[in-house]
C-alpha positions as CSV (number, residue, x, y, z in Angstrom):
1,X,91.3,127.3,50.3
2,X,93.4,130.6,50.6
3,X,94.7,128.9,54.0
4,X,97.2,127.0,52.0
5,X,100.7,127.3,52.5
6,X,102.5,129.8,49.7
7,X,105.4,127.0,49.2
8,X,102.4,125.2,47.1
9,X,102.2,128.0,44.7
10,X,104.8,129.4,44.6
11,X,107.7,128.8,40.9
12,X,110.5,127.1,42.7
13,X,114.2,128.6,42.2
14,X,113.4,131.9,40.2
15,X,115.6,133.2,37.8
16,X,117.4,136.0,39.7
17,X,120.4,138.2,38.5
18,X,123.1,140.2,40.5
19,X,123.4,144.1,41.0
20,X,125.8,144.1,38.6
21,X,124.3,142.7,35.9
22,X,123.8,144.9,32.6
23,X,120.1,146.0,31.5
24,X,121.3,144.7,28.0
25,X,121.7,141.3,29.9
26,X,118.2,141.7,31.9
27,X,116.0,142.3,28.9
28,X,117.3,139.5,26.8
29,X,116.2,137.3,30.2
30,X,112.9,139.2,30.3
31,X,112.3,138.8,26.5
32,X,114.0,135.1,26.2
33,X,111.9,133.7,29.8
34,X,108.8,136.2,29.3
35,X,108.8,137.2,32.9
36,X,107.8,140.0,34.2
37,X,109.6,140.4,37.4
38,X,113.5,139.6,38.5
39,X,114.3,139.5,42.0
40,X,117.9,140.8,42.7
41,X,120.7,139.7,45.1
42,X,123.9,140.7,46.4
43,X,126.0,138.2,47.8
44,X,123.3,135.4,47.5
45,X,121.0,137.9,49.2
46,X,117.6,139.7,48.5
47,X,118.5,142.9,48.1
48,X,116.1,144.4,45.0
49,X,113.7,143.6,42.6
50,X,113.2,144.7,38.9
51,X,109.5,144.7,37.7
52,X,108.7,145.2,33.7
53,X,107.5,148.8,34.8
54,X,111.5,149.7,35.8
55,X,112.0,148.6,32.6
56,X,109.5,150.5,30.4
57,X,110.3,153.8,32.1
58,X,114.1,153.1,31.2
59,X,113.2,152.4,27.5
60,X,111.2,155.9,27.0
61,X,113.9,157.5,28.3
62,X,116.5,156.0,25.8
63,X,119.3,154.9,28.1
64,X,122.2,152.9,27.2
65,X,121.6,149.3,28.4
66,X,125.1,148.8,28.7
67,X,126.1,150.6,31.0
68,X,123.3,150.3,33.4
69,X,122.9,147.9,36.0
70,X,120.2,146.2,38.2
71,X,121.6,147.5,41.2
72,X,121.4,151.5,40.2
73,X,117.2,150.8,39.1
74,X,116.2,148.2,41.0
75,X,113.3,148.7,43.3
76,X,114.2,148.4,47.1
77,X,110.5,148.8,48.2
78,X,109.3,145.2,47.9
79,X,107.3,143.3,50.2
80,X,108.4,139.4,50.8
81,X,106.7,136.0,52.2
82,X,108.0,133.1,54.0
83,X,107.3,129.7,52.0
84,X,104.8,128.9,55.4
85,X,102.7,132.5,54.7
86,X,99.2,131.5,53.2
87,X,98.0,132.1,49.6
88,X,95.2,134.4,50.9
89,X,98.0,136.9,52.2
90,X,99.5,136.9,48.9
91,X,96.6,137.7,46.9
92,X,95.8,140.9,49.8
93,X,99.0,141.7,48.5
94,X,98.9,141.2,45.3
95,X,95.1,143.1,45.0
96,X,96.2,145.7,47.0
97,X,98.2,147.0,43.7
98,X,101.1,148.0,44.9
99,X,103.0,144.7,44.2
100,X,103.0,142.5,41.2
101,X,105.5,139.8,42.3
102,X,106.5,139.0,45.7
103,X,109.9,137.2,46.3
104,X,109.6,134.0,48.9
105,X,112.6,134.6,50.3
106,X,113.7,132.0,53.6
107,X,116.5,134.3,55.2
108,X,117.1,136.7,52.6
109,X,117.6,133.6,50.5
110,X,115.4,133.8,47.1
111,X,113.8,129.9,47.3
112,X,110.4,131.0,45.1
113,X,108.1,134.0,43.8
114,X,104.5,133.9,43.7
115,X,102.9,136.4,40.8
116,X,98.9,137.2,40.3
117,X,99.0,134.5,38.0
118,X,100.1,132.0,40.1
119,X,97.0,133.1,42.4
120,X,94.6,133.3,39.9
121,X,95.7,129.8,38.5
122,X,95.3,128.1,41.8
123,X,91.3,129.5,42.3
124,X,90.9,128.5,38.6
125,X,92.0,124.8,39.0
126,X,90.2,124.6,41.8
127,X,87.1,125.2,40.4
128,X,87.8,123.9,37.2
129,X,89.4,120.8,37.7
130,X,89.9,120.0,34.1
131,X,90.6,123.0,31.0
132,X,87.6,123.9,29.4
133,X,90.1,126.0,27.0
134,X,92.8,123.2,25.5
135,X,96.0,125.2,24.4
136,X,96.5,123.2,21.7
137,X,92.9,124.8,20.6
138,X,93.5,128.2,21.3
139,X,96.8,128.6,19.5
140,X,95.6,127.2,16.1
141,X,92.5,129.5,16.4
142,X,94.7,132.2,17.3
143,X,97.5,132.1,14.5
144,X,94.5,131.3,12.1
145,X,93.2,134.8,13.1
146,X,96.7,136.8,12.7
């Protein structure tokens, strides 16, 4: 049920990156890990987080990657759990729009993040105990489709 605890959920140890790391440097993590969301920390601390939307807005208006850094576009307006918080309070969070990943953070330590997807995978598998799409499957009729 949605009473379960977040920490069962929840990708261990996200990739995080520090306020002073480039954009350059963030989009080759975004592109290279396909993730969508980069918590930020300052002196091993939660201070920021960088969604794929920062990101988009930055690319229409052409700036130099270089010479921007996390901690001048990050988004300071980010709502956290505790690994103890249940998965039902996530997904009120996560439905309610305004988030798309929220950082589980145990003192303003970073110890997980929990996305939609980890949500909606949790109500899939437990209805659907086993696939009834096989990835192997899907990807052949996919690239046979391209």
């Amino acid at each position: 049920m949605m009473n379960e605890s977040i920490h069962t959920i929840m990708t261990l140890e996200p990739i995080c990156v520090g306020i002073k790391t480039s954009l350059s440097e963030i989009f080759d993590i975004v592109l290279k890990k396909n993730i969508h969301s980069l918590p930020v920390l300052e002196k091993g601390k939660l201070v920021g987080l960088i969604t794929s939307n920062e990101l988009a807005q930055l690319i229409s208006n052409h700036a130099d990657f270089n010479n921007i850094f996390a901690g001048e576009v990050m988004s300071r307006k980010f709502a956290t759990l505790s690994p103890d918080d249940k998965i039902g309070t996530a997904a009120e969070l996560l439905l309610d729009r305004r988030f798309k990943a929220l950082p589980v953070v145990n003192n303003l330590s970073v110890v997980g993040i929990v996305t939609s997807y980890d949500v909606l995978r949790y109500e899939f598998k437990r209805e659907y105990r086993v696939p009834i799409l096989y990835k192997e499957v899907f990807d052949l009729n996919y690239r046979a489709a391209m």
